[in-house]
N, CA and C atoms as an extended XYZ file, in Angstrom:
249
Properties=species:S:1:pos:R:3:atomname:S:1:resname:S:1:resid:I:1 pbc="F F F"
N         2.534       22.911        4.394 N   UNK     1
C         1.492       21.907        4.414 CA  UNK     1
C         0.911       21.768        3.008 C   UNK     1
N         0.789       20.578        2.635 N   UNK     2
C         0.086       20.340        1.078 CA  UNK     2
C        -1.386       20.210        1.789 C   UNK     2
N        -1.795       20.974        0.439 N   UNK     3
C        -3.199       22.217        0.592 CA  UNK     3
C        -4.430       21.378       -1.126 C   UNK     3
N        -3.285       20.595       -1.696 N   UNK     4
C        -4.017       20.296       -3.027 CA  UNK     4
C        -4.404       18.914       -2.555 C   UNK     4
N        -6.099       18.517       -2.708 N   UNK     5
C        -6.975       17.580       -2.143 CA  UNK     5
C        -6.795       16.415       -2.832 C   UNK     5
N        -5.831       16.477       -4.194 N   UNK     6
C        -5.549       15.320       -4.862 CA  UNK     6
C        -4.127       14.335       -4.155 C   UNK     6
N        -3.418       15.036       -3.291 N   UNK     7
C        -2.467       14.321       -2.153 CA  UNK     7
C        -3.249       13.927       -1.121 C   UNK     7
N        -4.439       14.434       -0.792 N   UNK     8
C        -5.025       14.097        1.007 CA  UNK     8
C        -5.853       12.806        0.080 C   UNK     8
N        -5.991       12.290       -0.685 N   UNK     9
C        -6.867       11.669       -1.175 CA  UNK     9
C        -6.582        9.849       -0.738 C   UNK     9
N        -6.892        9.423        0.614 N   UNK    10
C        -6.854        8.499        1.537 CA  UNK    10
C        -7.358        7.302        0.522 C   UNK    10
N        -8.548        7.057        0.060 N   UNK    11
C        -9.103        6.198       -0.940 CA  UNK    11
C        -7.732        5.748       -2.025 C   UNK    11
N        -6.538        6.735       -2.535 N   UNK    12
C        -6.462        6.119       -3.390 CA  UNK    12
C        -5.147        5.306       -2.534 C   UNK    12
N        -4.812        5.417       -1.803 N   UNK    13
C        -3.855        4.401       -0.923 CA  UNK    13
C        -4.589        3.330       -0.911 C   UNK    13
N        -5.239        3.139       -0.538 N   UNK    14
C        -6.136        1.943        0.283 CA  UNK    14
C        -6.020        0.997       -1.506 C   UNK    14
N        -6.493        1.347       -2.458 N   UNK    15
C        -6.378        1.219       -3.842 CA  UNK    15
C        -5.445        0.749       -4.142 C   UNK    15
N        -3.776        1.713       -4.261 N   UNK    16
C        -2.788        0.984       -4.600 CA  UNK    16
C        -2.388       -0.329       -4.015 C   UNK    16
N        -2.821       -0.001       -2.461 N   UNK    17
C        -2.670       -0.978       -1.551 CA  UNK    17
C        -3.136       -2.622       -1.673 C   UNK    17
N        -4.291       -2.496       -2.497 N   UNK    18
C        -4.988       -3.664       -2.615 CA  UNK    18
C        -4.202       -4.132       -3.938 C   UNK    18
N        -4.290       -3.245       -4.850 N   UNK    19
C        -3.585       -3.853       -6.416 CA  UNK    19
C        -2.338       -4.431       -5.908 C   UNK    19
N        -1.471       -3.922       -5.015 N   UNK    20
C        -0.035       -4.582       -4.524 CA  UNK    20
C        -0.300       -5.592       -3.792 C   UNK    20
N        -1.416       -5.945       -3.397 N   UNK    21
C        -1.653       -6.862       -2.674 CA  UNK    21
C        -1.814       -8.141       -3.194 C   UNK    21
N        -2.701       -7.595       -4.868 N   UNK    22
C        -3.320       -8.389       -5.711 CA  UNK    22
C        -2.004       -9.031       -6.432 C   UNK    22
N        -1.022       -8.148       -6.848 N   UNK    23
C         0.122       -8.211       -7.134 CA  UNK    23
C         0.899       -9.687       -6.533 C   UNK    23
N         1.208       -9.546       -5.211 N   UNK    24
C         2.172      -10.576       -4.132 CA  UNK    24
C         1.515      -11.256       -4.618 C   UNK    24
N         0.132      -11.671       -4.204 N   UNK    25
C        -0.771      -12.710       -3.759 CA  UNK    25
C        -0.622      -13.501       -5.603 C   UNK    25
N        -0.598      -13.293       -6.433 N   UNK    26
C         0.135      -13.641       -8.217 CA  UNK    26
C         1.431      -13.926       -8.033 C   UNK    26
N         2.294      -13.010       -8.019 N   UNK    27
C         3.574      -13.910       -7.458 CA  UNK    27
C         3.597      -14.980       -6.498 C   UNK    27
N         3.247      -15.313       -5.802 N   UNK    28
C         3.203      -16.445       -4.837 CA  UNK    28
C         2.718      -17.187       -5.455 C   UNK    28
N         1.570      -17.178       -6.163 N   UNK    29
C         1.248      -18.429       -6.906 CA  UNK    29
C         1.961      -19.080       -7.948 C   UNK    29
N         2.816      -17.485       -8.590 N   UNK    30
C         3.227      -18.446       -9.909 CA  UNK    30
C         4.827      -19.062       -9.297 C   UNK    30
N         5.161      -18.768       -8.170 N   UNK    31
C         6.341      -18.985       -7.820 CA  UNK    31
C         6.029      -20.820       -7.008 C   UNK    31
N         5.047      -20.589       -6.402 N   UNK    32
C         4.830      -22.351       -5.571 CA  UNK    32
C         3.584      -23.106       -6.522 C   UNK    32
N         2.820      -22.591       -6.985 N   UNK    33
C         1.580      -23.384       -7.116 CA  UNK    33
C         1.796      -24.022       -8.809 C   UNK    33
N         2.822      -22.957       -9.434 N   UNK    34
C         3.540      -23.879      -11.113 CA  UNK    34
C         4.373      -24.647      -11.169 C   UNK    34
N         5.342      -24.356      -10.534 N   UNK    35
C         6.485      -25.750      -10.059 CA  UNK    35
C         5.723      -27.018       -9.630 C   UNK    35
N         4.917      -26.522       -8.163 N   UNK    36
C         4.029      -27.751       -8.270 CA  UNK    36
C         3.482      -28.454       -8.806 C   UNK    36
N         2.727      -27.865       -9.881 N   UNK    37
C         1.791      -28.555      -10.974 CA  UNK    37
C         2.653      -29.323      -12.009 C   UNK    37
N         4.054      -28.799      -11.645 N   UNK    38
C         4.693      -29.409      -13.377 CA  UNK    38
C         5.310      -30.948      -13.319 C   UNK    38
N         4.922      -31.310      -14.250 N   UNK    39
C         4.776      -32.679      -14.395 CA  UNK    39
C         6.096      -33.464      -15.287 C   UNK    39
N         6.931      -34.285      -15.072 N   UNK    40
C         7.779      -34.810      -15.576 CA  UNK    40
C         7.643      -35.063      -17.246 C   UNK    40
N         7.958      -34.641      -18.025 N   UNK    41
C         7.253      -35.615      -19.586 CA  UNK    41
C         6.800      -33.853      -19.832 C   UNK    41
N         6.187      -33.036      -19.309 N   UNK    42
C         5.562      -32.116      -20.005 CA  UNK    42
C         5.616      -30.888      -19.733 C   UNK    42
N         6.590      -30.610      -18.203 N   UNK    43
C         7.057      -29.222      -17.640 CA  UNK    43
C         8.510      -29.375      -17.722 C   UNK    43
N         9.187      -28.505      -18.570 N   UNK    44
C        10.460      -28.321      -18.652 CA  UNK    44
C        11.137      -27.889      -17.803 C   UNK    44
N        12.485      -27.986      -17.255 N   UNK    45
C        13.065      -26.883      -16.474 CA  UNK    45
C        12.574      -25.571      -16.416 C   UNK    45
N        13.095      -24.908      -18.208 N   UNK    46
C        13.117      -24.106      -18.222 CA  UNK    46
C        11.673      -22.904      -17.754 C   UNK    46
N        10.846      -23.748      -18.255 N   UNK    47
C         9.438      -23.471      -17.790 CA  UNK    47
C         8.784      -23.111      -16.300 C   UNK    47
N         9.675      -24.282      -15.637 N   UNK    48
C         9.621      -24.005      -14.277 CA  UNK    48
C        10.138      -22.583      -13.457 C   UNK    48
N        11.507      -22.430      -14.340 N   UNK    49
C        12.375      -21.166      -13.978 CA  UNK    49
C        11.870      -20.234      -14.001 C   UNK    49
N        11.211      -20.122      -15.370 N   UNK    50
C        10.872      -18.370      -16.150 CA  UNK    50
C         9.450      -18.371      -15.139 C   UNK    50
N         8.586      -19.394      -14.413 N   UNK    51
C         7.885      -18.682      -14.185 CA  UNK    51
C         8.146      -18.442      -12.228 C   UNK    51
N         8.961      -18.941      -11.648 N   UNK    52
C         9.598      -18.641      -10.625 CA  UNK    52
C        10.216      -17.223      -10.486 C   UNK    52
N        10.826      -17.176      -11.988 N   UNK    53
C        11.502      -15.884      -12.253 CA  UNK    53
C        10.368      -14.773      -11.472 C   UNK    53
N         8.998      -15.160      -12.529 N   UNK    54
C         8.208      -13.928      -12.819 CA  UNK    54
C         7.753      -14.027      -11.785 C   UNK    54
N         7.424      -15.096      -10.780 N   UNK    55
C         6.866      -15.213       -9.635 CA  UNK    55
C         7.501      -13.776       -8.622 C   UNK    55
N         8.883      -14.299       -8.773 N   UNK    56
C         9.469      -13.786       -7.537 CA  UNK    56
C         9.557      -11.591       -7.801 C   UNK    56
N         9.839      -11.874       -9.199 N   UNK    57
C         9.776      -10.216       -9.510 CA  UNK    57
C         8.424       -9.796       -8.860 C   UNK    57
N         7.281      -10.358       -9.721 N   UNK    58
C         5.848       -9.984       -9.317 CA  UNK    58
C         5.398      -10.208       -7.566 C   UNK    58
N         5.908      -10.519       -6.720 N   UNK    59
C         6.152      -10.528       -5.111 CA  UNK    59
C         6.927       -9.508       -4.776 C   UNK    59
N         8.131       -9.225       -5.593 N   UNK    60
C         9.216       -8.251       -4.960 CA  UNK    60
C         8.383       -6.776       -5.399 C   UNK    60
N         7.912       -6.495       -6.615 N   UNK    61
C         7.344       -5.485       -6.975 CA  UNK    61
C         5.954       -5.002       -6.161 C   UNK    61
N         5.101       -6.423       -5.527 N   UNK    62
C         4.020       -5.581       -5.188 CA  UNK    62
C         4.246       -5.275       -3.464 C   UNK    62
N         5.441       -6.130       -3.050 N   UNK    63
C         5.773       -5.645       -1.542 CA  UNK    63
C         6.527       -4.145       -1.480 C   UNK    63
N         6.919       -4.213       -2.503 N   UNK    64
C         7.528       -2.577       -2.924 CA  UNK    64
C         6.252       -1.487       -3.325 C   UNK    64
N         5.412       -2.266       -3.779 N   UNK    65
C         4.221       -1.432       -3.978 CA  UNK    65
C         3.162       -1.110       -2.209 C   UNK    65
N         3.299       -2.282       -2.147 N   UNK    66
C         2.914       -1.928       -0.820 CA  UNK    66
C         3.212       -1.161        0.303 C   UNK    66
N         4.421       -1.210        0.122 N   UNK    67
C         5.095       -0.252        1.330 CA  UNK    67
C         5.269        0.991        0.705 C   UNK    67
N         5.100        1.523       -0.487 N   UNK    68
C         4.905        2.603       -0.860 CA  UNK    68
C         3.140        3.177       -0.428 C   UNK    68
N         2.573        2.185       -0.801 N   UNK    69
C         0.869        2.790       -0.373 CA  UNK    69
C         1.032        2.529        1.262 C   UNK    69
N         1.573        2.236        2.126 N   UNK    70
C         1.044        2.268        3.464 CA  UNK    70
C         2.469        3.637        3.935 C   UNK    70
N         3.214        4.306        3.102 N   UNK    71
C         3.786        5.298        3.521 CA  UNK    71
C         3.255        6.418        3.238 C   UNK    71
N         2.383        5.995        2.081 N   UNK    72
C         1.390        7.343        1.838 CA  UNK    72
C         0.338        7.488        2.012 C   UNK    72
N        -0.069        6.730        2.575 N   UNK    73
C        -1.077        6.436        4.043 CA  UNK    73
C        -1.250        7.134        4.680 C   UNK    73
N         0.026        6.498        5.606 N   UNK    74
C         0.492        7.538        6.652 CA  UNK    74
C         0.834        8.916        6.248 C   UNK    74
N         1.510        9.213        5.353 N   UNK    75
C         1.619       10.749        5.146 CA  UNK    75
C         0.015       11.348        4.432 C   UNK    75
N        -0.877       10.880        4.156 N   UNK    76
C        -1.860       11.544        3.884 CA  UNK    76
C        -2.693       11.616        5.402 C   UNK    76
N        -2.634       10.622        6.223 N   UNK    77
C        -3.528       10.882        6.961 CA  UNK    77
C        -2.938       11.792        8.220 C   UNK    77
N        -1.483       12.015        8.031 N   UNK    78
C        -0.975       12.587        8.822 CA  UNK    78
C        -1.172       14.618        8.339 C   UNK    78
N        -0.987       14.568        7.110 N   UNK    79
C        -1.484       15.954        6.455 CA  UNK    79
C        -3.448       16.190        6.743 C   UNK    79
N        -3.866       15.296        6.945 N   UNK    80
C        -5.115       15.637        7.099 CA  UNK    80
C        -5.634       16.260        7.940 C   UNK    80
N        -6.747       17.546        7.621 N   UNK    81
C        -6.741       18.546        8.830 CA  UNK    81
C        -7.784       17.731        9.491 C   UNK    81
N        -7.583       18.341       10.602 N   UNK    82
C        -8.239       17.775       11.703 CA  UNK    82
C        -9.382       18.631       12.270 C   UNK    82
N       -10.493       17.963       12.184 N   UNK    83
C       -11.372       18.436       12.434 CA  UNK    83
C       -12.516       18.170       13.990 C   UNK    83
């Protein structure tokens, strides 16, 4: 059983959890809401791409972030003694 209070430490899940959250919720925007905005005459392809690109990394990274903080979630609250 892990005994060191810096693993049982529930707060900082909830934490990563939100930054990955904060994370998706940025990718999604730059992936639908910049394409949208771009305007014939002054949004390039390429412009459109790179930020779809970054869109979609910055979504893939914080759903990966996420499911890392809700596994250590669960394993912290599952190590937690019970009182």
């Amino acid at each position: 059983m892990i005994r060191d209070a810096r693993f049982r430490a529930p707060g900082l899940s909830v934490a990563w959890l939100l930054l990955s959250f904060a994370q998706c919720a940025a990718g999604l925007w730059f992936s639908f809401a910049v394409p949208a905005a771009a305007r014939p005459g002054d949004t390039t392809y390429t412009e459109v791409a790179y930020a779809m690109g970054a869109g979609l990394i910055l979504w893939v990274s914080g759903l990966l972030g996420a499911v890392k903080a809700v596994g250590h979630r669960r394993l912290v609250l599952r190590l937690a003694p019970r009182t």
